[in-house]
C-alpha positions, -999 to 999 in steps of 0.1 A, spaced: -158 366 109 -141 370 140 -148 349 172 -168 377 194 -181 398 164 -215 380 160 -237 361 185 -251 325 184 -243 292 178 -220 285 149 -196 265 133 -164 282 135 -134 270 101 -97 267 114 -87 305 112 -84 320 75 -74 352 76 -49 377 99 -58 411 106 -59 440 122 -86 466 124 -81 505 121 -102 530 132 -100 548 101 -106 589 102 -115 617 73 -85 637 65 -98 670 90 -105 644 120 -82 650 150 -56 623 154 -60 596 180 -36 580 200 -61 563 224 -94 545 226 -106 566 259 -104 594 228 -128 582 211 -156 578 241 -189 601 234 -176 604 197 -203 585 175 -181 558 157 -190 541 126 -200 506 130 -221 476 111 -255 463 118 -254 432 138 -219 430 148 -201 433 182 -171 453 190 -157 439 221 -126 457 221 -145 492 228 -174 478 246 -150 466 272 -129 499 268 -157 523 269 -186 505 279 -215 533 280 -197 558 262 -191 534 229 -214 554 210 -226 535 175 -232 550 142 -245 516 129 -248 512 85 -254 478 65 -215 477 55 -182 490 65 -177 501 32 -208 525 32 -195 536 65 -162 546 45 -184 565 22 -198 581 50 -166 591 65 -155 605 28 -185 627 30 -181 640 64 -208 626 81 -194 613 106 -154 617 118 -144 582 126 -157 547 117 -141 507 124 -130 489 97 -103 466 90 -68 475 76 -77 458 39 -111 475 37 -95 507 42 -66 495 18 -96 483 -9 -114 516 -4 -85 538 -7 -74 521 -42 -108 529 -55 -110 558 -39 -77 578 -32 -90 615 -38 -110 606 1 -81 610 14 -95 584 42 -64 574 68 -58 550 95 -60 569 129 -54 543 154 -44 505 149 -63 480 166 -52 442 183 -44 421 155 -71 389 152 -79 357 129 -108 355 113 -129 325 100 -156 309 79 -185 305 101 -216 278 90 -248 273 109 -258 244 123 -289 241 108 -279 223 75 -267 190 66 -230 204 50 -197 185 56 -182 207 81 -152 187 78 -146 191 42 -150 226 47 -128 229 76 -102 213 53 -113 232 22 -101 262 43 -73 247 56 -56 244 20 -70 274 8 -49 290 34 -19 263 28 -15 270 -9 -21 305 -13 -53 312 -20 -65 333 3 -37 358 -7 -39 362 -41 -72 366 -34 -68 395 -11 -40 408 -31 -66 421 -56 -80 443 -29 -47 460 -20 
């Protein structure tokens, strides 16, 4: 999770991952060059997560076609229910190797951010051994070949 997406009072892990997120568009969408292109336009987006990114560049006009996943919201885009919807560049990647008849394609590249594991602070766990668990995850390659299954 990225710092910003969800609200409360976590734990955040030394950063895991590196990404970028796409707004990703059906292959009849209009190409976008812009955020302000997308204001009005109702954009696919997950329950319970924040997108500060257009809520600070279009405020009101951020319009939000909320689902449980990003990956239904590609299935939605694949079935023309919508035109555009947020995702990040390896769940597009992951989608489109299951997928590639959709035809689904990165319209616009977002800022680039780290990601994290986040733990409540309602539990007894060793939030230092996990910091460090993540730590050499990241170190020896784990998190990759992980991911690389998804590419």
């Amino acid at each position: 999770v990225a710092r910003g997406w969800i609200d409360g009072d976590f734990h955040w892990s030394p950063p895991v991952l590196e990404h970028f997120g796409v707004v990703v568009a059906h292959p009849q969408a209009a190409p976008v060059s812009q955020l302000e292109e997308l204001a009005g336009k109702p954009l696919g987006t997950v329950y319970g997560y924040r997108y500060p990114q257009f809520e600070q560049s279009l405020g009101k006009r951020f319009v939000r076609d909320d689902a449980p996943s990003m990956l239904i919201n590609l299935r939605k885009l694949a079935a023309h229910r919508m035109d555009y919807a947020v995702t990040e560049q390896i769940t597009l990647e992951y989608h489109n190797k299951l997928h590639p008849k959709d035809g689904l394609r990165a319209a616009l590249q977002l800022s680039p951010y780290r990601t994290h594991c986040v733990f409540t602070l309602a539990h007894e766990l060793p939030l230092d051994k996990l910091d460090q668990a993540a730590r050499d995850m990241v170190r020896e390659g784990t998190v990759e070949r992980i991911l690389s299954r998804y590419r």
